[in-house]
GULORO-252220 format. One record per residue (C-alpha): residue number from 1; chain; x, z, y. Coordinates in steps of 0.001 Angstrom, whole numbers, always signed. Layout:
resi chain east up north
NUM A X Z Y
...
This chain:
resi chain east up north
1 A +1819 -10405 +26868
2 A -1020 -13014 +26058
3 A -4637 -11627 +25551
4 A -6049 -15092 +24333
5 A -8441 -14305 +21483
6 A -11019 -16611 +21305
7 A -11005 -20688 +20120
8 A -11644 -23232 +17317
9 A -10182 -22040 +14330
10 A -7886 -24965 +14326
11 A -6195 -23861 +17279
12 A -6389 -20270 +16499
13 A -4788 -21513 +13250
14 A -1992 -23320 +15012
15 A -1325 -20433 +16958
16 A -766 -18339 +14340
17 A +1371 -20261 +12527
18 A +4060 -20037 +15359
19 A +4016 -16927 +15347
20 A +3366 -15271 +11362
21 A +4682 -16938 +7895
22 A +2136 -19409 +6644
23 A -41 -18356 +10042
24 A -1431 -15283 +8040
25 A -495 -11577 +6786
26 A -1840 -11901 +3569
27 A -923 -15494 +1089
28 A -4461 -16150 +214
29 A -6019 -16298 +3611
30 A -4038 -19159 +4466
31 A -6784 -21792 +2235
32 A -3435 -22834 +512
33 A -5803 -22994 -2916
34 A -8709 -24489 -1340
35 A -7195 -26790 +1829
36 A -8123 -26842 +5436
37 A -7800 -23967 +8118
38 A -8952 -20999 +7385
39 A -11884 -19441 +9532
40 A -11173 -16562 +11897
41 A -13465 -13990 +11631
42 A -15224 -11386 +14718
43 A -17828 -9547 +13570
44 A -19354 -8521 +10325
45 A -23242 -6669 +9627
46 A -24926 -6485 +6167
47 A -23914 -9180 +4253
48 A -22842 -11576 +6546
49 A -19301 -12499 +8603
50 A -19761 -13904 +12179
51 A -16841 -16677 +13053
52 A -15199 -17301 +16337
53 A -17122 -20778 +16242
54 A -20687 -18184 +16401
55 A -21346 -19613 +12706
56 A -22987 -16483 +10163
57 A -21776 -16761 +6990
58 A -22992 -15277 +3989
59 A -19900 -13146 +2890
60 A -18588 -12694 -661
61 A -14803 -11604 +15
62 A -16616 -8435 +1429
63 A -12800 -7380 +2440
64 A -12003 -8508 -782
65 A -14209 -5261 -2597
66 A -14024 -2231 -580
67 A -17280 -2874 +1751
68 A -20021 -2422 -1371
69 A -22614 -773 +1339
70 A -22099 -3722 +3505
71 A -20685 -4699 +6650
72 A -20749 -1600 +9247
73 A -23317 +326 +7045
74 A -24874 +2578 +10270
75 A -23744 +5933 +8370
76 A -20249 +4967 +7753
77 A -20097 +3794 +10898
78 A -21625 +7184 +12690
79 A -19331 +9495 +11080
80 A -15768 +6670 +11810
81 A -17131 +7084 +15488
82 A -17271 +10653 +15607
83 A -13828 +11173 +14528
84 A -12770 +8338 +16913
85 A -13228 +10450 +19708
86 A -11144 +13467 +18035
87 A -7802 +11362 +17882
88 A -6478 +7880 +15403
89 A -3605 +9957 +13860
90 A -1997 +13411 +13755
91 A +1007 +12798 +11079
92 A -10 +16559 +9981
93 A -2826 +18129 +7543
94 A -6809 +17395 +7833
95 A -9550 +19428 +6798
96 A -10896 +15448 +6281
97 A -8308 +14712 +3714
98 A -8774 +18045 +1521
99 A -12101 +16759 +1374
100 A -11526 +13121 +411
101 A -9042 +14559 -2609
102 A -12013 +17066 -3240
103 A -14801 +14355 -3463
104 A -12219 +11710 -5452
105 A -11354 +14241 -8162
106 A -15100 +15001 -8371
107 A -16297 +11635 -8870
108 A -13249 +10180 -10649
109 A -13103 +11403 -14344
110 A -9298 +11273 -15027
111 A -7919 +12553 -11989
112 A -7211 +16249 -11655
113 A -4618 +16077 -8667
114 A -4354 +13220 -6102
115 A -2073 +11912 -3354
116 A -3519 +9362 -637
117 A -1273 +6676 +615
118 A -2066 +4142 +2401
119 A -2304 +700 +243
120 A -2853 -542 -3437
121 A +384 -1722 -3640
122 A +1982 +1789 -2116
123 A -192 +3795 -4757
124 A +809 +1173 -7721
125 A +4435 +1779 -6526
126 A +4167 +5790 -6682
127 A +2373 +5699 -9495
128 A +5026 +3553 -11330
129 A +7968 +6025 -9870
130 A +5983 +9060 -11010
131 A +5472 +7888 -14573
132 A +9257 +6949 -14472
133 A +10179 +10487 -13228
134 A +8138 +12052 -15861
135 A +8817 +10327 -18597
136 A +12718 +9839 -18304
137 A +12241 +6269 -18736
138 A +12477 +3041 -17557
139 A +10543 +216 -19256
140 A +7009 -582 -17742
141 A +4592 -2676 -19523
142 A +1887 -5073 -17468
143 A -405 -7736 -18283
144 A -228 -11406 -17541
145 A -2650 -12606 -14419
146 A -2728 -8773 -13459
147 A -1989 -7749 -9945
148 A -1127 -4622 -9361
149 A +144 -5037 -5196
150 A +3545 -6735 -4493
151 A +5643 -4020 -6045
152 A +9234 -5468 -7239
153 A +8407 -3646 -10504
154 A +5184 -5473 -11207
155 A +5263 -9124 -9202
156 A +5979 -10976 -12541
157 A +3347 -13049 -14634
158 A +732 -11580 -11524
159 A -2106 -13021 -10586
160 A -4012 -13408 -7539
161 A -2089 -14831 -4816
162 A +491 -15694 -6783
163 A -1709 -17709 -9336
164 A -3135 -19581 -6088
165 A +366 -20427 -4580
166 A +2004 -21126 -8509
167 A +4606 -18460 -8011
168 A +5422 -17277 -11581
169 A +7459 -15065 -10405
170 A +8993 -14115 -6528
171 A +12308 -14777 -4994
172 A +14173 -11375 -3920
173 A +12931 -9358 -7217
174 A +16078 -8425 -8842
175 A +16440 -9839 -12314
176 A +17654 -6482 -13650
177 A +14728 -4801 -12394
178 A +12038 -7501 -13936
179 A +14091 -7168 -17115
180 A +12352 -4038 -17349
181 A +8729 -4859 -16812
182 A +6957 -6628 -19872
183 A +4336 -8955 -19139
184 A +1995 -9030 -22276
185 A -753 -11337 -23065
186 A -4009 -9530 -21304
187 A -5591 -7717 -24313
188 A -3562 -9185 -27074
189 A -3740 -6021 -29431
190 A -787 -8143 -31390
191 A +1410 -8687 -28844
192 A +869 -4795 -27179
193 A +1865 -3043 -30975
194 A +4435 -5402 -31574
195 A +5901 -3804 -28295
196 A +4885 -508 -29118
197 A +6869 -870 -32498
198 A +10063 -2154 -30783
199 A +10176 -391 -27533
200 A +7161 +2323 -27355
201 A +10403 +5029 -27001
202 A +11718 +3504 -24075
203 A +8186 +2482 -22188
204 A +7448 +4797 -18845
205 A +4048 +3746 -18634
206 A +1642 +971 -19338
207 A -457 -526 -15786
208 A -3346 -2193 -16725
209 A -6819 -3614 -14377
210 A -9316 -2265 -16744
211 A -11467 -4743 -15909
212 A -9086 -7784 -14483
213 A -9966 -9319 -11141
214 A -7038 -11211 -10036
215 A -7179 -14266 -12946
216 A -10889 -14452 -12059
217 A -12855 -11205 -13334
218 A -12403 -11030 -16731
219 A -13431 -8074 -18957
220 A -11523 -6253 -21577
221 A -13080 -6108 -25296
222 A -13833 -3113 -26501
223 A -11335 -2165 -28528
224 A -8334 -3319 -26133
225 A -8383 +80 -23809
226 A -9060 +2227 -26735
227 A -6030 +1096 -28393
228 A -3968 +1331 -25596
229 A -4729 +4871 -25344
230 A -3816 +5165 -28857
231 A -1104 +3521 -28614
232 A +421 +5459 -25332
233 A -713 +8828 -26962
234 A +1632 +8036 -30353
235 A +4696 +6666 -28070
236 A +4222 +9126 -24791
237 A +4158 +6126 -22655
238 A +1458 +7210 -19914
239 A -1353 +5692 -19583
240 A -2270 +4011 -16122
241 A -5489 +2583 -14295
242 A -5124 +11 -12054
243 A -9283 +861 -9850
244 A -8263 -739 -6835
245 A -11274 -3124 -7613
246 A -13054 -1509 -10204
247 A -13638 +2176 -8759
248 A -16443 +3309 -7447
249 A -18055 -384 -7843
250 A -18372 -1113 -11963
251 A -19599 +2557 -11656
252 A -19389 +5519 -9286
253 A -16492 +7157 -11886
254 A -14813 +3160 -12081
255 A -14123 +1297 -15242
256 A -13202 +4397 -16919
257 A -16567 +6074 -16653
258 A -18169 +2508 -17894
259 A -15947 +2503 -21007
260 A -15421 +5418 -21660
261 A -11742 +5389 -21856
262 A -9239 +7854 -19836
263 A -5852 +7406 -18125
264 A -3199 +9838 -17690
265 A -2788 +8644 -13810
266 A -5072 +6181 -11718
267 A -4393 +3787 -9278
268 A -7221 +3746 -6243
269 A -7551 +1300 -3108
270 A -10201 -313 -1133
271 A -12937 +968 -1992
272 A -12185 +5148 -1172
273 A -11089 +3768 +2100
274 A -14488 +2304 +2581
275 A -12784 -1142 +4247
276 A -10212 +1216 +6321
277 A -6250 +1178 +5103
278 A -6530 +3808 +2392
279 A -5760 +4413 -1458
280 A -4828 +6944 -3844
281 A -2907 +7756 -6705
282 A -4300 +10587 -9249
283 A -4055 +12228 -12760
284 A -3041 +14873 -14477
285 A -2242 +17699 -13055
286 A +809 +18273 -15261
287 A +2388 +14747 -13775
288 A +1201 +14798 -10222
289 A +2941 +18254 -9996
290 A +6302 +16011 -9738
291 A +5481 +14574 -6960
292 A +7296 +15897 -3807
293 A +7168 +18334 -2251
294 A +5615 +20226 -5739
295 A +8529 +18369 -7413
296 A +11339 +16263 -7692
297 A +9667 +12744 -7472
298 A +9509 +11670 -3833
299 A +7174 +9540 -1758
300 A +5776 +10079 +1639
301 A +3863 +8456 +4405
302 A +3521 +8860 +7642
303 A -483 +7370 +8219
304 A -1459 +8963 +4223
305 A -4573 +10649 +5341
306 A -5343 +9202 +8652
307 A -8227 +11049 +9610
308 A -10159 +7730 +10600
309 A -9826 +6106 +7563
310 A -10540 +9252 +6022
311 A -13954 +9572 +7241
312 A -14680 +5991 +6197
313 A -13756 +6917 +3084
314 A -15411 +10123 +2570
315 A -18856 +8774 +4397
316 A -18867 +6095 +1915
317 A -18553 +8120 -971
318 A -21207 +10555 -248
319 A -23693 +7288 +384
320 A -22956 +5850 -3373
321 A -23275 +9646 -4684
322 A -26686 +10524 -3026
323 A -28356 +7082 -3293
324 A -26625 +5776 -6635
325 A -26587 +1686 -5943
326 A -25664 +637 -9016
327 A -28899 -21 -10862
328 A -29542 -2109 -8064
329 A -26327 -3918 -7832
330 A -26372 -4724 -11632
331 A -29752 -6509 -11315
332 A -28903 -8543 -7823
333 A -25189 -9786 -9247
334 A -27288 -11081 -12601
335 A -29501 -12714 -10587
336 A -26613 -14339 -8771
337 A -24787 -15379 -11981
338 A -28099 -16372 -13812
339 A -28992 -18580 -10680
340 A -25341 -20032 -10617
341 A -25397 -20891 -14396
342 A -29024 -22884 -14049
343 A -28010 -24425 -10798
344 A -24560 -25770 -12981
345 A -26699 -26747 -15760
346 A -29342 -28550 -13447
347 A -26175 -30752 -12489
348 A -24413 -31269 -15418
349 A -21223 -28948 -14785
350 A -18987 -27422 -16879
351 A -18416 -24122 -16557
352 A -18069 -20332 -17066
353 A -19646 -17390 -15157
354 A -17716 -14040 -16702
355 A -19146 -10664 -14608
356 A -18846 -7305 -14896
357 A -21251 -5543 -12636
358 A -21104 -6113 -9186
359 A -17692 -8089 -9898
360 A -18316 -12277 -10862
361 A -16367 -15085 -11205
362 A -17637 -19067 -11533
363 A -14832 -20627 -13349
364 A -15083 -24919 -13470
365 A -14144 -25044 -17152
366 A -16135 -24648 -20582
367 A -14499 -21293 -21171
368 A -14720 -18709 -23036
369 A -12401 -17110 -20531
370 A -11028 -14041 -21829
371 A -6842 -14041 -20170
372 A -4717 -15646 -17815
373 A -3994 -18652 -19976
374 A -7719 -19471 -20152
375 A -8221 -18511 -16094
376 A -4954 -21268 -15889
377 A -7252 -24273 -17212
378 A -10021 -24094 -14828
379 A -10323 -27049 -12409
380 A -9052 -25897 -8850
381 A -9584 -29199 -8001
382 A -13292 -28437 -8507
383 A -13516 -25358 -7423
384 A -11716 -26348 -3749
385 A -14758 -28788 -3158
386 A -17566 -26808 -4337
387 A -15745 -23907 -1909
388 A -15504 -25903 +762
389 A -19511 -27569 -19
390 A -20571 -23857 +295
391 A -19061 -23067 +3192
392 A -20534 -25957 +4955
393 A -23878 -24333 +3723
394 A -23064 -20918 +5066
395 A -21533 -19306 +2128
396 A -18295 -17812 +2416
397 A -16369 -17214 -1138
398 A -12881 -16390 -1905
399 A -10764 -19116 -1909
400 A -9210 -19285 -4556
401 A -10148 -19704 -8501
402 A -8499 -16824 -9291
403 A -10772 -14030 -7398
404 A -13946 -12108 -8225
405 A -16628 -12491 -6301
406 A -18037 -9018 -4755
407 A -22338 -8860 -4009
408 A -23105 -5820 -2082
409 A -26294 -2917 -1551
410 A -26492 -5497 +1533
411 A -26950 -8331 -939
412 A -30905 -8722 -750
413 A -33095 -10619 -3574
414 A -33231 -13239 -624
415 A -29822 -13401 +312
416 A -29378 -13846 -3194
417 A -31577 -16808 -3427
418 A -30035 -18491 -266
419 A -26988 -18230 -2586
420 A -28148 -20058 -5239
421 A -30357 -22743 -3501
422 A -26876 -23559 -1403
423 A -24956 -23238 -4359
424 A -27502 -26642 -6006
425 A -27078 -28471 -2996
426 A -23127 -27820 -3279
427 A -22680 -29137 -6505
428 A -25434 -31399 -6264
429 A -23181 -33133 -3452
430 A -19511 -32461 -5018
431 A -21361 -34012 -8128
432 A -22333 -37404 -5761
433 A -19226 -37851 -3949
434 A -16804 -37051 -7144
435 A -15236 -33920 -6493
436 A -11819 -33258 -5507
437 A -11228 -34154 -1824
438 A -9842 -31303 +351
């Protein structure tokens, strides 16, 4: 068995191509919408990632949301160690995760009842099986350049990875099973009653990221969730948050808390894990009570409530309840976007900065961005050499177009700055040379 671990990303890189698909386990690691090898990471503290090459980078992906204290934040990573000790998995009940439920339910306004799995895509799957089981029907209804995991049910008109690779769609999706997810323009209120009026009868459920993150972030107006409720309310469709990004970072209670707006179930990831494997599906009590063993809808995992990622979860929870960041968080991710948009400006660049709290996105086009179609005419072309011009300057984004950028409590007014003043000399230099070369 080898135990080599260290060397040049390159060869790390060539390495793991032999031996994984694209050399990764998730699409968008791979660089695929940026070019070049992606960097192979060690260590992590605060706000930075440490390379295998020794280079500190300041880190934006922050594990693409969950870590919003930071990198190894010293509580979260007390209480993990404690439990370390105790045992990584018992396959059997926790005093840990009646607590997690406990705290989620507390903090979340919508859900009543909750079940932890393991993944966002594993609680976007239950939670699209329980609203089917309810219900008594089939049809599910999704937005274009919303990714909701890689769920046969929901992998058509996604975004994220698939935006970044140009996969409309994904081989080994039955076509009788997409016939039954409808991909509507992102907060089209015309297109959304138009299906109501033909199919509202027949819909299970309706998934939607209240505040979209996977076309770039891009942020509902205000009367698109309040008419969905409506809407789901007159047909008996449920209703169903997709927080895997937006929960407990727009605002301790998620999007719903910001705007007011409540689900009948809600999809959790990330976040409640506190950068451990963990999510959650919760609602009603009414429809969680079909889920097995209370009822006839099944699902089941093995790892759901591992007590390690348990206490991750739980520590990091009871940090953004007693010492409420998000004041804080608010101002520092303006500042970011308000020193982005000058330093674009200084240089002559077209573009569009759309954010939603601690959630931003620099799109290279005029904009207004407000769905997929718009997120579709940015310049990636652009955006691959300004990504690549940061990271020689010791910023590391997400790379691709199509992903918010996440600022943490770790974030400091400096850090912030170092952002920005790298972020002038990026596109001060992308703006010399004439962009697009990786």
């Amino acid at each position: 068995m080898s135990s080599r671990r260290g060397g040049t990303a390159r060869d790390l890189y060539a390495r793991a191509v032999a031996v994984m698909p694209g050399g990764v386990n998730s699409p968008v690691r791979a660089f695929r919408g940026v070019g070049g090898a992606p960097r192979f990471f060690v260590r992590g503290h605060g706000p930075f990632l440490v390379d295998t090459e020794a280079h500190e980078l300041v880190d934006y992906v922050m594990s693409w949301g969950p870590l919003i204290l930071g990198h190894a934040h010293p509580v979260v990573v007390e209480r993990v160690s404690r439990v370390l000790g105790d045992g990584l998995s018992f396959g059997a009940a926790t005093p840990g995760e009646v607590a997690l439920a406990e705290a989620i339910i507390d903090t979340i306004p919508a859900v009543d009842m909750v079940r932890l799995v393991n993944s966002g895509t594993e609680a976007s799957m239950s939670a699209i099986r329980l609203a089917r089981g309810f219900t008594g029907r089939d049809r599910v209804v999704k937005f274009d350049g919303c990714y909701h995991g890689h769920v046969d049910s929901l992998l058509v008109a996604a975004g994220s990875g698939v935006a970044t690779f140009g996969l409309p769609d994904s081989p080994g999706v039955p076509s009788a099973l997409a016939e039954l997810t409808h991909s509507l323009p992102y907060a089209d209120l015309d297109a959304m009653d138009a299906h109501f009026d033909r199919l509202g009868a027949e819909t299970a459920c309706v998934i939607v990221e209240t505040v979209a993150g996977n076309m770039g972030v891009v942020e509902p107006p205000e009367s698109f969730l309040t008419r969905l409720r409506e809407r789901c309310n007159e047909s008996g469709a449920l209703l169903v948050f997709d927080e895997v990004m937006t929960g407990l970072r727009v605002a301790l209670g998620g999007a719903q808390e910001r705007y007011q707006v409540y689900p009948d179930l809600t999809v959790m990831g990330k976040i409640i894990g506190g950068g451990m494997p963990l999510a959650a599906y919760g609602g009603r009590s009414d429809i969680m009570a079909h889920i097995a063993p209370a009822g006839p809808v099944y699902q089941a995992g093995t790892l759901s409530g591992n007590p390690v990622a348990v206490a991750c979860g739980l520590a990091t929870l009871e940090v953004l309840d007693s010492e409420p960041p998000y004041d804080l968080l608010e101002a520092r991710s303006a500042r970011l976007a308000r020193g982005l948009h000058q330093a674009c400006e200084r240089h002559g660049v077209e573009h569009c900065i759309n954010r939603v709290g601690a959630m931003l996105t620099l799109f290279f086009q005029a904009g207004p961005v407000t769905d997929y179609a718009a997120a579709k005419r940015s310049d990636t072309g652009r955006f691959a050499s300004f990504f690549h011009a940061m990271l020689q300057r010791g910023v590391y984004l997400p790379p691709s177009q199509y992903e918010a950028w996440f600022p943490s409590v770790a974030h400091t007014d400096a850090v912030i700055d170092q952002t920005i003043e790298a972020a002038d000399e990026a596109l001060a230099a992308c703006v010399k040379g004439g962009w697009p070369r990786p």
